[in-house]
C-alpha positions in Angstrom: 0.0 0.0 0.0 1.1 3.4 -1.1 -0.2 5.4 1.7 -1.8 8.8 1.0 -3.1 11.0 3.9 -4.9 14.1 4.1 -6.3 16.8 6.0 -9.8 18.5 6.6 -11.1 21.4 8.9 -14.0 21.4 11.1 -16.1 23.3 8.4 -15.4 20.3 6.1 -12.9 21.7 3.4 -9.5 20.4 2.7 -6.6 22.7 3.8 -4.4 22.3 0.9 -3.2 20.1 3.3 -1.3 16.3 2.2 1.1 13.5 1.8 2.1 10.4 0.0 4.5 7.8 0.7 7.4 7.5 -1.6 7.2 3.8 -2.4 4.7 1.5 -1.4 4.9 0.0 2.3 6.6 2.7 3.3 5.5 4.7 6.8 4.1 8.0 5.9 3.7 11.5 8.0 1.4 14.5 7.8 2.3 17.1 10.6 0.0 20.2 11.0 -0.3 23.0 13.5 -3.5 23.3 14.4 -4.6 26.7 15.7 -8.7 26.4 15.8 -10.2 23.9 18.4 -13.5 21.8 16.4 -13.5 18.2 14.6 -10.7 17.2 11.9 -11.6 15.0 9.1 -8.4 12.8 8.1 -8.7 10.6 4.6 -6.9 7.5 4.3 -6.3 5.8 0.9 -4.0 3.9 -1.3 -2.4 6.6 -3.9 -2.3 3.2 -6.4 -6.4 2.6 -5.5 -4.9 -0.8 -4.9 -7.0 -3.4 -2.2 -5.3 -4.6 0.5 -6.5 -7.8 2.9 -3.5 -6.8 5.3 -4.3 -3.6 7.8 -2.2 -0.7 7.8 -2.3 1.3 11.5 -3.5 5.1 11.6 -1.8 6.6 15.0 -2.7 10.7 15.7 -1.2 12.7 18.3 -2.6 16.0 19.5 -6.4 15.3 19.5 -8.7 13.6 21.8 -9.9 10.4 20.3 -13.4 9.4 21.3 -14.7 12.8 22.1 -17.2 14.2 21.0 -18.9 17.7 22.7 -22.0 17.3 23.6 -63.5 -17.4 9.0 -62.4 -21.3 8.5 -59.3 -20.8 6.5 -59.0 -23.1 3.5 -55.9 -24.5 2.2 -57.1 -25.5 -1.1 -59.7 -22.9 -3.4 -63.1 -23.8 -2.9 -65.2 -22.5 -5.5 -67.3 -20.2 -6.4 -64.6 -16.9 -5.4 -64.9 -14.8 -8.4 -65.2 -12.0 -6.3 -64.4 -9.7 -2.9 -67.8 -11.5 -1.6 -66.8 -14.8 -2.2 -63.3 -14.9 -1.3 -62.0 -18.2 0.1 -60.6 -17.3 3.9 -56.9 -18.3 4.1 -54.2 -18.3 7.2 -51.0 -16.4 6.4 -48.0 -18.8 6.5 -49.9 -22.0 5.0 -49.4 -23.1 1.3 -52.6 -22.2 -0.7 -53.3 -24.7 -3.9 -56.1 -23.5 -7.1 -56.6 -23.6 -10.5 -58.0 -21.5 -13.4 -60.4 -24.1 -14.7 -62.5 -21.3 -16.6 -61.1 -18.6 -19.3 -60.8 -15.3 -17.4 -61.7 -17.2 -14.3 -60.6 -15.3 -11.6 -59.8 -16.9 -7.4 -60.5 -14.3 -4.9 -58.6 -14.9 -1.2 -59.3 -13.4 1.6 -56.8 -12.9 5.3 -56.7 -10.5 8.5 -53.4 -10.7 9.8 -52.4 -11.4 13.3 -49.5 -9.7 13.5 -47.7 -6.3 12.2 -45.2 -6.8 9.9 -43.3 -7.4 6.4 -45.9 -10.5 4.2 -44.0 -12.9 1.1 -46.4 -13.7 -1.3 -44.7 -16.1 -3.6 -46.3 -18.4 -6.2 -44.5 -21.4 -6.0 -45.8 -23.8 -8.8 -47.6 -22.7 -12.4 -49.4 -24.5 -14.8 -47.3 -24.1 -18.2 -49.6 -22.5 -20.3 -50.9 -20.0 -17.8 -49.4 -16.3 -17.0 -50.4 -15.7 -13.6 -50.8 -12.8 -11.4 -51.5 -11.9 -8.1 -53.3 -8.1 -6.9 -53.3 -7.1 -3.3 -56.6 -5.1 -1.9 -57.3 -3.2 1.2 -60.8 -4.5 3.5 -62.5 -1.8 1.0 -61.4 -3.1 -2.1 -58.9 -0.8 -3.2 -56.1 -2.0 -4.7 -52.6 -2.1 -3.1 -50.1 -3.8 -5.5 -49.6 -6.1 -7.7 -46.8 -8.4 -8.8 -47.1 -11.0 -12.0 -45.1 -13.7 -13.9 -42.7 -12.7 -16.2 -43.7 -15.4 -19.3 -45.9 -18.6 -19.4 -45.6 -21.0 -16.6 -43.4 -18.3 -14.6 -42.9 -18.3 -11.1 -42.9 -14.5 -8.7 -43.6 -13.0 -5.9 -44.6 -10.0 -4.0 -43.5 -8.1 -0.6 -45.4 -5.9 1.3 -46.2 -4.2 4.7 -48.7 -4.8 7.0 -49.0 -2.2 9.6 -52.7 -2.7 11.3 -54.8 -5.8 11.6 -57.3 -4.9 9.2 -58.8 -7.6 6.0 -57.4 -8.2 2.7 -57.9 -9.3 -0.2 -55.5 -11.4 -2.7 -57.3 -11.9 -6.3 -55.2 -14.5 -8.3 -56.2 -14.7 -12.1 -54.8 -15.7 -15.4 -53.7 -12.9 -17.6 -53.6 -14.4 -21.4 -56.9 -15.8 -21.7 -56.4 -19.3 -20.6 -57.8 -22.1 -18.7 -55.9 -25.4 -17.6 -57.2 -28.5 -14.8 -53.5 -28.1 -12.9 -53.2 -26.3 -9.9 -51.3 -23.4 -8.9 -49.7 -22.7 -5.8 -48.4 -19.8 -3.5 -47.1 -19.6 -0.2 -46.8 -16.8 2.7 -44.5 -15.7 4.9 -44.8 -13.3 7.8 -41.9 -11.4 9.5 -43.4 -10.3 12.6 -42.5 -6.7 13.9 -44.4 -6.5 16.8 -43.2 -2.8 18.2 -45.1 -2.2 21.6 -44.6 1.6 21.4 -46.2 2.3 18.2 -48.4 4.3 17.2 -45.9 6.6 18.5 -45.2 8.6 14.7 -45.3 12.2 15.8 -45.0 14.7 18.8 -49.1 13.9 20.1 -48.3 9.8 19.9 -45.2 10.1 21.7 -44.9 6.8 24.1 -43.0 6.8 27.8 -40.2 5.3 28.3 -40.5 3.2 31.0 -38.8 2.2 33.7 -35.9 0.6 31.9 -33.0 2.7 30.6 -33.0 0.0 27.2 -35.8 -0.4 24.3 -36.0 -1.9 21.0 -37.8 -0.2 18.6 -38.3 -0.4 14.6 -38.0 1.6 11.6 -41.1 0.4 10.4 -42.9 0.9 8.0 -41.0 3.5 5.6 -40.8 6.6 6.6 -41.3 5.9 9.9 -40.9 8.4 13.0 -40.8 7.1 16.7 -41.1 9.4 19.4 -40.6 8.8 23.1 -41.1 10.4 25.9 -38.8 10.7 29.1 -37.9 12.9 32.8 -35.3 14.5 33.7 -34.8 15.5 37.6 -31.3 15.8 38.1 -30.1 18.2 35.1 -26.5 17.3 33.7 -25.1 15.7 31.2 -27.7 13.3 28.9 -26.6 10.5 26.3 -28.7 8.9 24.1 -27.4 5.3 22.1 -28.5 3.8 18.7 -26.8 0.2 18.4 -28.1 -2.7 16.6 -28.7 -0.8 13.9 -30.3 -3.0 10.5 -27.4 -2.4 7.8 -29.7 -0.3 5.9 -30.8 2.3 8.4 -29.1 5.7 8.8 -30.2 6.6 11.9 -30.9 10.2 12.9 -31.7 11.3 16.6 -33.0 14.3 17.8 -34.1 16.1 21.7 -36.9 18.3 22.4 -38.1 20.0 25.0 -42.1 19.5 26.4 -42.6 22.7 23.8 -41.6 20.7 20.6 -38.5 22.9 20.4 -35.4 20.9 19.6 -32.6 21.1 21.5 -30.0 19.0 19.3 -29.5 16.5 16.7 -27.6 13.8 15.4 -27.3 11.7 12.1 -25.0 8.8 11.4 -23.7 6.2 9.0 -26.4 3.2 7.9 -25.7 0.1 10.2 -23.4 2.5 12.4 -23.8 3.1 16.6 -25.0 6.6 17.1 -24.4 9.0 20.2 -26.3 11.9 21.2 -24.9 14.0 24.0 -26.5 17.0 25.2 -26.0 19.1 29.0 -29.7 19.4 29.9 -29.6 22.4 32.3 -33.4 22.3 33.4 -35.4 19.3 34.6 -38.6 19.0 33.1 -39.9 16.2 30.3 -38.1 15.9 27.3 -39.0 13.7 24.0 -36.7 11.8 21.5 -37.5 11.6 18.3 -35.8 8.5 16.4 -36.0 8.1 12.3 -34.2 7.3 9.4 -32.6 9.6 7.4 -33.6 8.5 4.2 -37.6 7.0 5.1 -35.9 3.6 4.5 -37.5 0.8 6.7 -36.3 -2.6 8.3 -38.3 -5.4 10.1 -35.3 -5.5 12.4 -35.2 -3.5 15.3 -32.6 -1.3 17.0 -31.7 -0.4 20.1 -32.4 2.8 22.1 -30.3 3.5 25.5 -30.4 6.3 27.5 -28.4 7.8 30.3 -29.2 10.6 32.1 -33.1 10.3 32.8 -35.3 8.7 35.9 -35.5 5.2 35.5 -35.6 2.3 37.9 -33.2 -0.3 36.6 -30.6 -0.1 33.9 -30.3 -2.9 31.3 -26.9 -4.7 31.0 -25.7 -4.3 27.7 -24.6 -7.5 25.8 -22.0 -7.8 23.1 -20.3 -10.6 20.7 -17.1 -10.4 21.1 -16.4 -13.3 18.3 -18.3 -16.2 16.3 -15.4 -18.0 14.7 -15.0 -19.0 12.2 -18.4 -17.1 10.5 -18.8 -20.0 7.9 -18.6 -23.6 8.9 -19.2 -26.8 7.3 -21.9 -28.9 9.0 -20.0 -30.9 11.8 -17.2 -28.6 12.4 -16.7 -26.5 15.4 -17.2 -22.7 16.3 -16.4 -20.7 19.2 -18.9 -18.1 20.7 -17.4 -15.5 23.0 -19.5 -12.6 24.4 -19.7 -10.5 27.2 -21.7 -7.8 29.1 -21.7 -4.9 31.4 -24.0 -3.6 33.7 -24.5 -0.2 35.4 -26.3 -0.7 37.8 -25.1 -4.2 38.9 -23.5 -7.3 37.6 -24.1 -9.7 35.0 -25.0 -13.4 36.0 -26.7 -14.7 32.5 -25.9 -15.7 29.3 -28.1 -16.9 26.7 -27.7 -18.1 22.9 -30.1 -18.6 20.5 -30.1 -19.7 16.9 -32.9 -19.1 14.6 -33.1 -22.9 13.1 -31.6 -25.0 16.3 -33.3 -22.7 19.0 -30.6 -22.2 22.5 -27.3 -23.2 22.1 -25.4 -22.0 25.0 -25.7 -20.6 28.0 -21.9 -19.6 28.9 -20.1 -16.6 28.1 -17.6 -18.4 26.4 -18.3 -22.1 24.3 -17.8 -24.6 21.4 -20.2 -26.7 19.5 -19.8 -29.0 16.5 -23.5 -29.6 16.9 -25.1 -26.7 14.8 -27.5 -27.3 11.7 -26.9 -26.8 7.8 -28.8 -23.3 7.1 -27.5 -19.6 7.4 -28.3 -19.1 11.2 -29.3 -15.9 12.8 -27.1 -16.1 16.7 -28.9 -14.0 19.1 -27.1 -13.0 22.1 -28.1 -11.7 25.5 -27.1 -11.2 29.2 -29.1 -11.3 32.3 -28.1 -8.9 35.5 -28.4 -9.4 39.3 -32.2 -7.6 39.0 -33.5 -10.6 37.0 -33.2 -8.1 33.8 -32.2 -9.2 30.5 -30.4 -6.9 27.9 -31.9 -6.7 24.5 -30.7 -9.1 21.8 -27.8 -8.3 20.0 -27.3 -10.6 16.4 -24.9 -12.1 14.2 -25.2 -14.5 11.3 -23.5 -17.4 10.9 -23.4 -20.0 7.7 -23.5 -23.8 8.5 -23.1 -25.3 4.8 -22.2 -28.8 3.3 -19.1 -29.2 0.6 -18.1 -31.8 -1.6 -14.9 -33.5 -1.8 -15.7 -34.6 -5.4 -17.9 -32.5 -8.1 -21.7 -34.0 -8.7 -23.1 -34.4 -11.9 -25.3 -31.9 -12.7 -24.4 -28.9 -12.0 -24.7 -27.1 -15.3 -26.5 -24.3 -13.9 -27.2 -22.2 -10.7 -30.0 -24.2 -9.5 -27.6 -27.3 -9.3 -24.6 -25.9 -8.6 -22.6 -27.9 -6.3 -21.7 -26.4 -2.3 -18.4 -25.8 -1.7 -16.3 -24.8 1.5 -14.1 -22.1 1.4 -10.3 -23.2 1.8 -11.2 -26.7 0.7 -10.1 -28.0 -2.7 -12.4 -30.3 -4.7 -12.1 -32.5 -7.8 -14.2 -32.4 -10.7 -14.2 -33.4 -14.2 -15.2 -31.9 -17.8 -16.1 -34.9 -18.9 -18.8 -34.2 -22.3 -18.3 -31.2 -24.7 -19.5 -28.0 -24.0 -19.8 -28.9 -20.1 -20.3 -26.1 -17.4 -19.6 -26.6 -13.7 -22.0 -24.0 -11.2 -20.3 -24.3 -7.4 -21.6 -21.5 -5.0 -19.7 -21.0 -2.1 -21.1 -18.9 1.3 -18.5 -15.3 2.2 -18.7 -15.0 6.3 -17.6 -11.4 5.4 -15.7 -8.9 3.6 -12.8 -10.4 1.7 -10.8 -11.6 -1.1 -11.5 -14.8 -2.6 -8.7 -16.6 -4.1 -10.1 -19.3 -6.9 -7.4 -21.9 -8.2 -7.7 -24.2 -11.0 -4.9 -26.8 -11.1 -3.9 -29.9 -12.3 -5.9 -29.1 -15.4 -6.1 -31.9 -18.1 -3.6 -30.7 -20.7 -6.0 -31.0 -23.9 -8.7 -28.5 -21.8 -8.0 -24.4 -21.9 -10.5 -23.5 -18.7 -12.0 -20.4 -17.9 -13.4 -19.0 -14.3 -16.3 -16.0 -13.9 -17.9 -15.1 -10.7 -21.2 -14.2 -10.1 -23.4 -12.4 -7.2 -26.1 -14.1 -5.4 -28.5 -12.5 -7.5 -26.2 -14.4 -10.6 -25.4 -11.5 -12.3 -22.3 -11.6 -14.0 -19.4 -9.5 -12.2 -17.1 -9.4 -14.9 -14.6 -10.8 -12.6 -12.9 -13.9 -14.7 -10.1 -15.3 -15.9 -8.8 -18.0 -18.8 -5.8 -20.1 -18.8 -3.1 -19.0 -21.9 -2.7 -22.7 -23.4 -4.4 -26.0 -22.6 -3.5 -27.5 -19.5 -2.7 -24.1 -17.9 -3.9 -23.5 -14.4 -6.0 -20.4 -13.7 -6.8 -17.5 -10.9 -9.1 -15.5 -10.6 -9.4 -12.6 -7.6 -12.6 -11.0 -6.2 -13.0 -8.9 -3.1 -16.2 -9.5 -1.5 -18.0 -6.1 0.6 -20.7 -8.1 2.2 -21.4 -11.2 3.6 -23.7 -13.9 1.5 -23.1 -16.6 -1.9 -21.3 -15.9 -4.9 -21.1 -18.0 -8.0 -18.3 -19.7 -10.0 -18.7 -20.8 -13.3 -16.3 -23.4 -15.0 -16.2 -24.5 -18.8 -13.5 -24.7 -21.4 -13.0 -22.4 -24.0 -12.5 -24.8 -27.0 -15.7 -27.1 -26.0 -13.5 -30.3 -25.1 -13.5 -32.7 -22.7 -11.7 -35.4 -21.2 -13.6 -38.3 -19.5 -10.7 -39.6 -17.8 -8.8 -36.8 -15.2 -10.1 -34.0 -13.3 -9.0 -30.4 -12.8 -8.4 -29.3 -8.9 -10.3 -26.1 -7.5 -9.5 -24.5 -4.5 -11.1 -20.9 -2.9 -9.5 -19.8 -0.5 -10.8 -16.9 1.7 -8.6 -13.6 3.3 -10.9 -11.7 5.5 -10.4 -7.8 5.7 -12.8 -7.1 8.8 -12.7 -3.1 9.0 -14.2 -2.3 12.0 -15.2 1.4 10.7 -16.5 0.4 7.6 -18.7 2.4 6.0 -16.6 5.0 6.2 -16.2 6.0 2.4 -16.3 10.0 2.8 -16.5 12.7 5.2 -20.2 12.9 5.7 -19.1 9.3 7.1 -16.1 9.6 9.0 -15.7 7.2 11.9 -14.6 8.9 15.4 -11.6 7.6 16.4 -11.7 5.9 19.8 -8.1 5.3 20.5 -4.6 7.1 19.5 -3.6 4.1 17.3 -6.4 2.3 15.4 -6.2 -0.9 12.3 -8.3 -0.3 9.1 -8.2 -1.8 6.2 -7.6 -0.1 2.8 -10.2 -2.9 1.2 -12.0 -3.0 -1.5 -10.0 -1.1 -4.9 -10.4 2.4 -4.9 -12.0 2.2 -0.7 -11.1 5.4 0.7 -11.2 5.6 4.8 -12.5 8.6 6.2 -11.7 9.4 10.3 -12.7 12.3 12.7 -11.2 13.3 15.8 -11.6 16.6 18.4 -8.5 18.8 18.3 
């Protein structure tokens, strides 16, 4: 890495201010005199644009890192439904079978949720000669949305939110013209955000507290605005703490006083803790008002602490120290580690939870080999001497399979073979024009480091990657001659699958020796990430911190109080 710093003032513009190592690796210095006390911006980045899975360390001296101032439901159609009168009643989260026996016949459904939250509609099976589509109403018939197949015999679905327990309608009809005797199927699935607090959207709403210092609430639906309401006896200092932010939430916090005047804001980075301080000089009530910057919404919920106001007990705060590795194969081992504080007390409890194998541990610290295949969602939580429990905090860990030896087929994404990272497999071109689909699961941010060797020396292979969503990357690479071996290099941002494709360039094959692939994995776990510009600068909490110039062209953006 060929280091490149520079400089920024409090009122956000560079100072002409800058300096670049001479050669790669080497360690590089910016002094300034700073005359003008406020918050100093400092961009980090490689002068090359170059990625690097190896940390470089950022040490400043002369600022303060860290401060900051302050019916009976059916399950198959039952006709006559042809309209909002007739509709068959159905249960959210059952399988619903039908068919379009009739030209323009049309199924009318009918539901009342139980439960606030995000609803799946997904058609799941389609007679061939039939484009379907689905159209959701309101309990007065108005129409919502609407989702529909993209061709014949197509399969879709359709997302939406569900904010009050009202009826609704789903009408399910054919949009060509034709009839068939199959049946059709869709499915629904519920994710449940049951916030206690709402309606709470505006200053009149506004909901108490309560007598615990920690909440959760949600950013839900879009555009969402949740008020609270809380007292202050003893003036002083006040703090107010967004964590467990969803990864698409840019949180925003703002104090009023009883008058609706606001005393002092905040906005932060998506996914990113956010502190609010403020030196309330008069007791009184005061209200928070929590949103998202952008009116995005999540069915996930975040956490609000608060320091500084009358309550009775104070939550322990729990945190996951480490999950490793983040991506197992079925039957190997991980370590949990977590830990909590409490201010008020100490902490006794521990609990983990997966969301497929339920409670998993119940020690700070422990190992299991016993965890299911599936992409598991760890909860983690700690319990204090007052019988209190802190709010979840969440991780996700992969539990996949892997083969040791390619299976036949996998010439396409839906059969594309499992693979573990760091664990070479054997396969075979074996008929010409043959493609080999492996998908593999990224714990994290990354590079990935794809091998081909021991290639058969009449095949010339090439190697592409693809996102989850199996769009091409243009990430690939192609062996010179025949029998070459070939690498290919992509940096991952996010956790989830990618997708290799394998296949030789000249169509041959060779029935009777494999090719060797390997991927092998280099995590690059930025702690301040995303810190991509000043509007997004990450305080510095220490003198001396690791960050990781990761993925090409990343720039790191830091702050600190001078």
């Amino acid at each position: 890495m060929q280091g490149e710093l520079s400089l920024y003032n409090p009122d956000f513009n560079w100072m002409g201010v800058y300096t670049t190592a001479a050669n790669p690796g080497d360690t590089v210095h910016l002094d300034y005199a700073v005359t003008t006390t406020g918050m100093y911006y400092i961009r980090v980045r490689d002068a090359a644009s170059l990625s690097h899975v190896t940390g470089y360390t950022l040490a400043v001296a002369g600022g303060s890192p860290g401060f900051v101032p302050a019916e009976s439901a059916v399950t198959s159609e039952v006709e006559t439904n042809d309209a909002f009168s007739q509709a068959n009643r159905i249960n959210l989260g059952t399988a619903v079978t039908g068919s379009i026996g009739s030209t323009w016949n049309s199924d009318y459904f009918t539901f009342i949720p139980t439960q606030t939250g995000q609803v799946t509609l997904a058609m799941e099976a389609s007679p061939a000669n039939l484009q379907l589509q689905m159209r959701l109403y309101n309990d007065s018939g108005s129409h919502i949305v609407s989702s529909r197949a993209g061709l014949a015999g197509g399969l879709f679905s359709m997302t939406f939110d569900i904010t009050s327990l009202e009826r609704h309608y789903l009408l399910v009809e054919n949009v060509v013209g034709t009839s068939s005797a199959e049946t059709y199927r869709f499915a629904s699935s519920v994710v449940p955000v049951a916030d206690p607090f709402e309606p709470n959207d505006n200053y009149g709403d506004r909901k108490p507290m309560g007598n615990v210092n920690q909440i959760q609430g949600w950013c839900f639906p879009a555009n969402d605005s949740d008020w609270y309401e809380l007292t202050v006896s003893t003036p002083g200092d006040f703090e107010a703490i967004l964590n467990n932010l969803p990864g698409n939430i840019t949180p925003r916090i703002a104090l009023y006083d009883l008058s609706g005047n606001q005393l002092t804001s905040r906005s932060g980075t998506a996914g990113t803790d956010l502190h609010l301080n403020y030196a309330i000089g008069e007791p009184g009530t005061y209200l928070l008002r929590i949103n998202d910057a952008g009116g995005n919404e999540s069915t996930q919920p975040y956490t609000l602490t608060v320091f500084g106001a009358d309550f009775t007990l104070f939550a322990p705060v729990a945190t996951i120290d480490s999950i490793d590795p983040g991506a197992i194969v079925v039957g190997d081992s991980v370590t949990f580690s977590g830990s909590g504080t409490d201010a008020d007390g100490t902490v006794v409890g521990y609990e983990w939870t997966s969301s497929i194998d339920g409670v998993v541990g119940t020690q700070a610290t422990f190992t299991t080999s016993a965890l299911s295949i599936g992409t598991h969602t760890i909860y983690f939580r700690v319990r204090d001497n007052d019988g209190v429990w802190s709010t979840l905090v969440n991780e996700l860990l992969y539990v996949g399979s892997t083969v040791s030896e390619e299976v036949e087929p996998n010439g396409s994404f839906f059969t594309a073979n499992e693979i573990a990272l760091d664990r070479p497999i054997t396969a075979k071109t074996d008929t010409p024009g043959d493609y080999d689909y492996y998908r593999l699961y990224v714990p994290g941010a990354g590079r990935l480091v794809a091998e081909l060797s021991n290639v058969p020396v009449n095949l010339r292979m090439s190697m592409e990657f693809y996102n989850r969503y199996w769009d091409w990357l243009g990430i690939y690479s192609s062996a010179a001659a025949v029998g070459d071996d070939v690498t290919v290099v992509h940096d991952v941002t996010e956790p989830g699958f990618v997708y290799l494709r394998l296949r030789d360039l000249g169509n041959q094959a060779n029935e009777d020796f494999t090719y060797t692939l390997a991927v092998n994995y280099h995590p690059a776990p930025d702690v301040f990430e995303p810190n991509p510009d000043l509007q997004h600068a990450a305080l510095l909490p220490a003198a001396s911190v690791e960050g990781y110039h990761f993925p090409r062209n990343d720039e790191d953006w830091y702050r600190v109080w001078v």
